[in-house]
N, C-alpha and C positions, 0 to 999 in steps of 0.2 A: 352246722355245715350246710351250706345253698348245696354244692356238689361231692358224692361219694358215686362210688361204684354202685350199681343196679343191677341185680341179677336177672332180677324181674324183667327193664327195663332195657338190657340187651336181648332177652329172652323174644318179646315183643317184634323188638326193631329188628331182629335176624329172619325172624318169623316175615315177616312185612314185607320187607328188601328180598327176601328170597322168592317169596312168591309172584309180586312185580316182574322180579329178573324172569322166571319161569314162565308168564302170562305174556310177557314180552317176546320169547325167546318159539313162543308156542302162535303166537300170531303173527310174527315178524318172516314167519316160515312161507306163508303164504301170499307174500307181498314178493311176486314175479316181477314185476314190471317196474318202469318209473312212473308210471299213472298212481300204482298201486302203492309201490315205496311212498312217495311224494303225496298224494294227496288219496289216498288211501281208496281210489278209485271213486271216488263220488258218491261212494255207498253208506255211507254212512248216516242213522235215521236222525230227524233234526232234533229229537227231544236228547238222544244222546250228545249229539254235537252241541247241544247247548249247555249240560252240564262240564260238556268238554271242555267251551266255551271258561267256564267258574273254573275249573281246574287247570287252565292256565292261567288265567289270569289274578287266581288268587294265591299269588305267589308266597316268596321268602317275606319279599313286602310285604303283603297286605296281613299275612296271620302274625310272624314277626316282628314285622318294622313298626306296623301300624299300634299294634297293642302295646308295644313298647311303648311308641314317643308318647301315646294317650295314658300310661301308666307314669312315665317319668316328666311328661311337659302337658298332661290334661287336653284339654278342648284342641289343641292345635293339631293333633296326631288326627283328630275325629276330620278336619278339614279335608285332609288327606283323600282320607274316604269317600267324602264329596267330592274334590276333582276326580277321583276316580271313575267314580260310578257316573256322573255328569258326562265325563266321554265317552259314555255307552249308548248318550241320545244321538252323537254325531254318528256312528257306529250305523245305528239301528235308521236315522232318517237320513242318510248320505250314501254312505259308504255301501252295505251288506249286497243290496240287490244290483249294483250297475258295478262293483268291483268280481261276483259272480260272473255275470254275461260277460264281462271280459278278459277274465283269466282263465291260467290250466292250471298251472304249478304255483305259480310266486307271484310277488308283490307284480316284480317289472313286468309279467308278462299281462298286466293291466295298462300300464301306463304304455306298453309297447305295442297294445294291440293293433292302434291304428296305422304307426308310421313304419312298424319291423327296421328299429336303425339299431344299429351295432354299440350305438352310442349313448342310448337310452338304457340299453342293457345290462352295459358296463356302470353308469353313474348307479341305478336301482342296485346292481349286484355290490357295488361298492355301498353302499346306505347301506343295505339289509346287513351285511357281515360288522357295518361299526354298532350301529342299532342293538344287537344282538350281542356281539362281547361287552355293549355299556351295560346291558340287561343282563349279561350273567354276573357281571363283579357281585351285586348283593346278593344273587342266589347263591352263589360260593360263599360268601361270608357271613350268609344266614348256614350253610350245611356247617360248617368251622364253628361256629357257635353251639349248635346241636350237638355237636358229637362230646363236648364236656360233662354235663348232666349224665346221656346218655351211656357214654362207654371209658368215660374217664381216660377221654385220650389230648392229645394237644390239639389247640386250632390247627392247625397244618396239615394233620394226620384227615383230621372230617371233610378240609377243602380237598385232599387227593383221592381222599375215597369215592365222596361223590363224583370227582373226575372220571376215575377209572369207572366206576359203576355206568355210569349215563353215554360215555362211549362206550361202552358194550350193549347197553339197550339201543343207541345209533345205529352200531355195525351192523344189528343183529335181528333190529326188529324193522321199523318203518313208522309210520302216518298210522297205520291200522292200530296197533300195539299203543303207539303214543296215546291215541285219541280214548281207548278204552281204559287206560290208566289214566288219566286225565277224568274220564267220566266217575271213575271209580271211586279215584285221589279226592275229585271235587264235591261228590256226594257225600265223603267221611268226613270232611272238614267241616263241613255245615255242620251235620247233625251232630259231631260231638262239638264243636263248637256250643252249638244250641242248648247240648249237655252242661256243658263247662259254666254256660250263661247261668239255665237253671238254680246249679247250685251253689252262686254266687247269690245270685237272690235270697234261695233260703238260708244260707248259713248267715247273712244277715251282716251286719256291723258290731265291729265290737273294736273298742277302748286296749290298747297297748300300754301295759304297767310300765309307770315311769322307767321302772329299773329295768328294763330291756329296751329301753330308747338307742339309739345310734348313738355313734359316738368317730371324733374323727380319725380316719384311716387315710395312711400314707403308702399308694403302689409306688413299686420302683420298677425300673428295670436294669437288669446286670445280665449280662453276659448272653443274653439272649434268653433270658426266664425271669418270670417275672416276682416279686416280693411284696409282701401286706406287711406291715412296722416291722418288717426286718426278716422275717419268716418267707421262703418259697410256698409260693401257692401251687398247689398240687393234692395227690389223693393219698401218699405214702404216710410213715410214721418222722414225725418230725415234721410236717406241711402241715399248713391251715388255710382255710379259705376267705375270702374278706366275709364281712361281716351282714347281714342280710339286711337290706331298708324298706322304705315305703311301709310304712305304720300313722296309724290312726291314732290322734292324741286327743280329741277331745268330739263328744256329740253333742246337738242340741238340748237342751233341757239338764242339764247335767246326767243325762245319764252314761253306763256304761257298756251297754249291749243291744240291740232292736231288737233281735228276735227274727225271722223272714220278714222278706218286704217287695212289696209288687215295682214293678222296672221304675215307675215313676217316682214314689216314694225311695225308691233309692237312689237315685240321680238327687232328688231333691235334697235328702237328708245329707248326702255329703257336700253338697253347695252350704250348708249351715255347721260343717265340720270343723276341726282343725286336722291339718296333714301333715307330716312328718315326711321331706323331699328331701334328695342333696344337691351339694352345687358341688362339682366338679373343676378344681382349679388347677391346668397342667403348667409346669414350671419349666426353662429351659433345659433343665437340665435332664428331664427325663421324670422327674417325679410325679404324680398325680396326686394332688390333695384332695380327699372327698371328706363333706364340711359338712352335719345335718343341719336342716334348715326348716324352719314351724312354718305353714305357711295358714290363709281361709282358703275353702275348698269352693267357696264362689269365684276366687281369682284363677282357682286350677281349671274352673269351668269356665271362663274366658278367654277369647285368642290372646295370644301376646307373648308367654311363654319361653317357645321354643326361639333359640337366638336369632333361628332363619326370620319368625313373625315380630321379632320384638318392634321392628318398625310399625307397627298396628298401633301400640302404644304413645308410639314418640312424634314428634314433628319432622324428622327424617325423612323427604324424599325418596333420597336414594332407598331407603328400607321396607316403606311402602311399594313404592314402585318393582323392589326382587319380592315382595310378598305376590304382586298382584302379576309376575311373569311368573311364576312358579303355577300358579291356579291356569294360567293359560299353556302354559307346554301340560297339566296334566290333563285338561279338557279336551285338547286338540290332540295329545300321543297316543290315546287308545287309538284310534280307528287307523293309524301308524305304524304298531309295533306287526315286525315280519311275521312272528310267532301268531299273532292273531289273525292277521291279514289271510293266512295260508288258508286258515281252518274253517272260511267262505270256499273254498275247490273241496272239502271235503262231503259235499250232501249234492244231491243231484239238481237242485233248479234253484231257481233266484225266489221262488217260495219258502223253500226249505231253510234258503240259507238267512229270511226275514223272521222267520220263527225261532231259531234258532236262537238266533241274538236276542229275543224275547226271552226266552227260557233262559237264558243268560242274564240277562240286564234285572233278572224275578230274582236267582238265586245270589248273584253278588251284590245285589242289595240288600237282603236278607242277612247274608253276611256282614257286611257294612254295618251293619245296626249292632248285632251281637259284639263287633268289635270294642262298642262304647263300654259296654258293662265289663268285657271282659278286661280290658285295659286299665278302668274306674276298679276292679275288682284287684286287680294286680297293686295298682296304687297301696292299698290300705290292707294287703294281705301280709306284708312282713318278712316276704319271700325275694324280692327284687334284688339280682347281683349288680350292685352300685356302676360297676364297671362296663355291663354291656347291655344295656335295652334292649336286644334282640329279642333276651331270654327271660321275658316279662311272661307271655302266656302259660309255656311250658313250668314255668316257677311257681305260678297260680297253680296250672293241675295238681302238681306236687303235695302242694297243702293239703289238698285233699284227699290223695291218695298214692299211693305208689304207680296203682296201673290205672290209673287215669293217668299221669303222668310216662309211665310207659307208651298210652296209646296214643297222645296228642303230641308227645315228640316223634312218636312212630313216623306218624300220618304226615306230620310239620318235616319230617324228614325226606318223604315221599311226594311232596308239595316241592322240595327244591329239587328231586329226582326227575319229578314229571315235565316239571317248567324249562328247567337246564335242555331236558332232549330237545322238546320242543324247540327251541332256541336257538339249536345244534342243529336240527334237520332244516328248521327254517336257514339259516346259514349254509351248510351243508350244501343242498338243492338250490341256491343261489350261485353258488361256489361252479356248480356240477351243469346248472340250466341256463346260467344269467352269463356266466364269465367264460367258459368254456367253451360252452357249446353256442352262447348267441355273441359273446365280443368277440372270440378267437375264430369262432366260425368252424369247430373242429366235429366232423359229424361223429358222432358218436351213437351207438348202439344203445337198447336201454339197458342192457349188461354195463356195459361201461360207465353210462350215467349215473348207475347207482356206483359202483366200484368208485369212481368220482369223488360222488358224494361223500360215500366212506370214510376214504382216505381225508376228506377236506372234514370232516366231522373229527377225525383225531388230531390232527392238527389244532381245530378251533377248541376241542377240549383242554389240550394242552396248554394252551393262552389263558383260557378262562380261569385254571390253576393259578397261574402264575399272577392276575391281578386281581385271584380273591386274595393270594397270602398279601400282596401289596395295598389292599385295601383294611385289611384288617383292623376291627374295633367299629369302624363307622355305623352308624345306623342304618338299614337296609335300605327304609322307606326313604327316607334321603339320596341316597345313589340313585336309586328309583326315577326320581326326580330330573336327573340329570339324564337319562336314557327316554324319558317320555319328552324333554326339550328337543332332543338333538331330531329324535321320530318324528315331531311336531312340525321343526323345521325343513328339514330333507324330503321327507315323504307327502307331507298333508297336503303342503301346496301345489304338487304337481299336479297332484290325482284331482283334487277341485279343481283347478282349471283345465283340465283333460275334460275332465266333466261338464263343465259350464262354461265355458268360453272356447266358441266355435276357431277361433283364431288361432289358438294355440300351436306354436310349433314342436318341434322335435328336439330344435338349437333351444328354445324356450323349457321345454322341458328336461333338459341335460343341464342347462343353465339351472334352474332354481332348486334343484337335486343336489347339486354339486356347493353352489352358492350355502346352500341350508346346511349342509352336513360339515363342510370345513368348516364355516364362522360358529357355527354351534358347539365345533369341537375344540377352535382355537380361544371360543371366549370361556368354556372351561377350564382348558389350560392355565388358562390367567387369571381366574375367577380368586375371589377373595378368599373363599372356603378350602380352595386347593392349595392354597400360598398357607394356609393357616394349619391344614391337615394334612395334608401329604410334603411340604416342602418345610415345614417348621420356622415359617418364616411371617411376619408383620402382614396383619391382611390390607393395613396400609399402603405397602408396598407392590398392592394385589394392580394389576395393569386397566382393569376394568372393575367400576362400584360394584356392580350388581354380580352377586354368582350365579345366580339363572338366569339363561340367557334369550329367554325364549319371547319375550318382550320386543327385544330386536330384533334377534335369527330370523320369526317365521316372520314377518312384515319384507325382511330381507327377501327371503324366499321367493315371494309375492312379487315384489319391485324385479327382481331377475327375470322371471318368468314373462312379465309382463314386460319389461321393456326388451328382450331378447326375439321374441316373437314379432311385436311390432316390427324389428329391423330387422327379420329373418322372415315375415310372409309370403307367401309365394301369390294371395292375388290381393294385391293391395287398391283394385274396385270394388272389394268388399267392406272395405273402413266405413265406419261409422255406421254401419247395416245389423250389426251384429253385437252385441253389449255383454258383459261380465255378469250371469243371476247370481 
């Protein structure tokens, strides 16, 4: 059985979530203000802001999505990581110290500092709120995945819990609360991660007996529950669960075990493997055929893979070209996303807030790394439910223990707890600073500001609900993908030529704000991936080649900006004096 009840393992998770709520509930008390609410008064020391930093940012995604696709598609999950972490140089040499000196609260109040337009405002506060529900769909559908394993409940049940849970940390706590659970959430992740790594290394490689090979299994769905060869999958008497994959069929030398092995020797050793993968074949009608499939562990450690990279392999344009716009919306949406953006107003100077990102950019690389092994370790552990890559890492712990498994779903549960609020206050305080009080012009008290917020925090919860159940099954770090395009396009371009190019208007900046965030969200619409996953329809059919869109979007962005400005500057004796660095 992949999933049964866990006593242990709710034991754990009740333990966790409780204490959180409490820690939340115990500092959120002391967050008077909207300084305070919002950016937690600038107090906060840089080395915690920087593990804050990891613990936002090492989301549903990155523990989740990422171990997963490196578990079920090899090498291409690991690229992931790369883009990721690679936006952390634009972050730490752009962004950190001149996004400081010019904000209080939010994104917009960077880009707004100079011109104070109503209108600037409103486009920032509109980005940060789409930004932020594209960024919660996979943290909702990573918490929906966790709660199986975990409390032997439905998907549905772990998207509304996390719901309800994370608006109540919103209402209740602030920026203060977020940022120490954050510090907390990101500090456990590493280190058992690092755990996890460990004792994947030493328990070493071993040989899967023919007779517990895979075998092919047929999902159905009826009536709104889903079936394995004809059986409800579930935890009752009468349910069974599918069948567990990713096994190791054959090692070098003919042997049948290694024995522990140091990180390189085991990257190497299964480059010279055989691996036991599935392919995944969904039928119109609703059935899903999952196929085993033999593969060499040298091909799973090249790109090509995953269907988004299989253009790497092919002579495909078009699929080269969504591989190499997918690397650039991830390089360009870190230094983007609202959630991060905020947590530069959280430390007191534009030093603080350069170290910061240091201690940051050390520990999610660090992470980065461990994710290979533990992904590669997931591969060939025997544990993998066919059906959702989410639940690659937590299925690894498992193997090896019950409460290592209790704790790394704990934690991986408090990973989409910390990041969601986050997410929510960044949106929230948009809602409450951007829209309210700088588009409508409505003065508001900081009583009210937060009260605001509040209310606009339940709200945004309530959405996030409703497009993890619609999102359901996808792969985290994949959605992922599409919320760091849309970031890349709306927000990056404004703020670099805010930055660097003296000429920049207002009209210029409301233009490529505006420009970036519609076309990034209409060429998702249309995108091939949405026509195939959510619409069940021929990716033929899809309106645009590429489904990442961020190849066009951010150049779009650029061109708006740029030519909106030229025809909206106010001293046009200064042309050709002043130049684009």
């Amino acid at each position: 059985m992949i999933y049964e009840a866990n006593t242990l393992a709710i034991a754990v998770f009740s333990i966790l979530v409780l204490a959180t709520l409490a820690f939340s509930f115990y500092l959120g008390a002391k967050a008077k203000s909207s300084q305070g609410y919002f950016a937690a008064g600038g107090s906060i020391h840089w080395f915690v802001n920087g593990i804050a930093f990891a613990g936002d940012y090492l989301s549903a995604a990155s523990f989740l999505g990422i171990c997963g696709m490196i578990a079920f598609f090899g090498f291409d999950g690991f690229l992931y990581s790369i883009g990721y972490l690679a936006g952390w140089i634009v972050a730490l040499l752009v962004i950190a110290e001149p996004l400081k000196r010019l904000g209080k609260y939010t994104f917009a109040d960077a880009l707004d500092s100079k011109f104070q337009s109503r209108g600037i405002k409103a486009a920032a506060g509109l980005s940060t709120l789409v930004v932020s529900l594209f960024y919660l769909i996979p943290q909702m559908v990573g918490a929906g995945a966790l709660v199986k394993p975990l409390l032997g409940l439905q998907y549905w049940q772990g998207v509304v819990i996390v719901g309800a849970v994370v608006v109540f940390i919103v209402v209740t706590a602030g920026m203060v609360s977020t940022t120490y659970v954050q510090f907390l959430k990101g500090g456990l992740l590493v280190v058992f991660s690092f755990v996890l790594t460990i004792l994947i290394l030493v328990r070493g490689l071993e040989v899967t007996p023919e007779s517990e090979l895979g075998k092919t299994q047929v999902i159905e769905l009826r009536d709104g529950k889903r079936f394995v060869d004809g059986t409800p999958i579930g935890f009752g008497v009468g349910e069974k669960n599918v069948e567990p994959v990713g096994k190791l069929v054959e090692l070098p030398d003919g042997k049948t075990k290694t024995g522990p092995l140091g990180p390189i020797a085991f990257i190497s050793t299964i480059a010279k493997s055989k691996i036991e993968i599935t392919t995944n074949q969904k039928e119109k009608n609703g059935k899903q055929t999952i196929v085993p499939k033999i593969v060499d562990g040298k091909d799973m450690l090249s790109p090509g893979n995953l269907p988004a990279f299989k253009g790497i392999r092919t002579n495909s344009w078009y699929a080269k070209l969504d591989f190499v716009s997918l690397m650039v919306a991830l390089f360009a949406g870190t230094a983007s996303l609202p959630h991060i953006l905020i947590r530069y107003y959280t430390v007191k100077d534009q030093a603080s807030a350069r170290k910061s990102t240091i201690v940051g950019i050390t520990s999610i690389g660090f992470f980065y790394i461990l994710t290979l092994y533990i992904g590669l370790g997931a591969m060939v552990s025997g544990t993998l439910d066919p059906t959702d890559s989410n639940m690659a890492a937590p299925l690894l712990a498992k193997s090896f223990s019950n409460l290592l498994f209790a704790a790394v779903s704990a934690i991986a549960f408090t990973t989409v707890l910390g990041t969601v609020s986050g997410l929510i206050i960044a949106a929230g305080g948009s809602v409450a600073h951007d829209i309210v009080s700088g588009f409508f012009g409505w003065k508001l008290t900081d009583h009210q500001t937060i009260r605001v917020a509040k209310i606009a925090s339940v709200v945004i919860g309530a959405i996030a609900i409703l497009l993890g159940l619609a999102f359901e099954g996808m792969n985290v770090s994949y959605l992922v993908g599409w919320a760091f395009a849309i970031a890349a396009s709306a927000n990056l371009p404004a703020l670099l030529m805010l930055l660097f190019w003296r000429r920049t208007t207002k009209q210029g900046i409301i233009a490529g704000v505006l420009v970036g965030l519609i076309s990034s969200l209409l060429w998702i619409i249309v995108s091939p991936d949405m026509f195939k996953n959510m619409y069940g329809m021929d990716i033929k059919d899809a309106f645009v080649p590429l489904s990442q869109p961020g190849l066009v979007t951010i150049p779009l962005s650029f061109a708006a900006i740029l030519v909106a400005s030229l025809l909206t500057s106010d001293n046009p004796e200064m042309q050709g004096h002043e130049k684009l660095v």
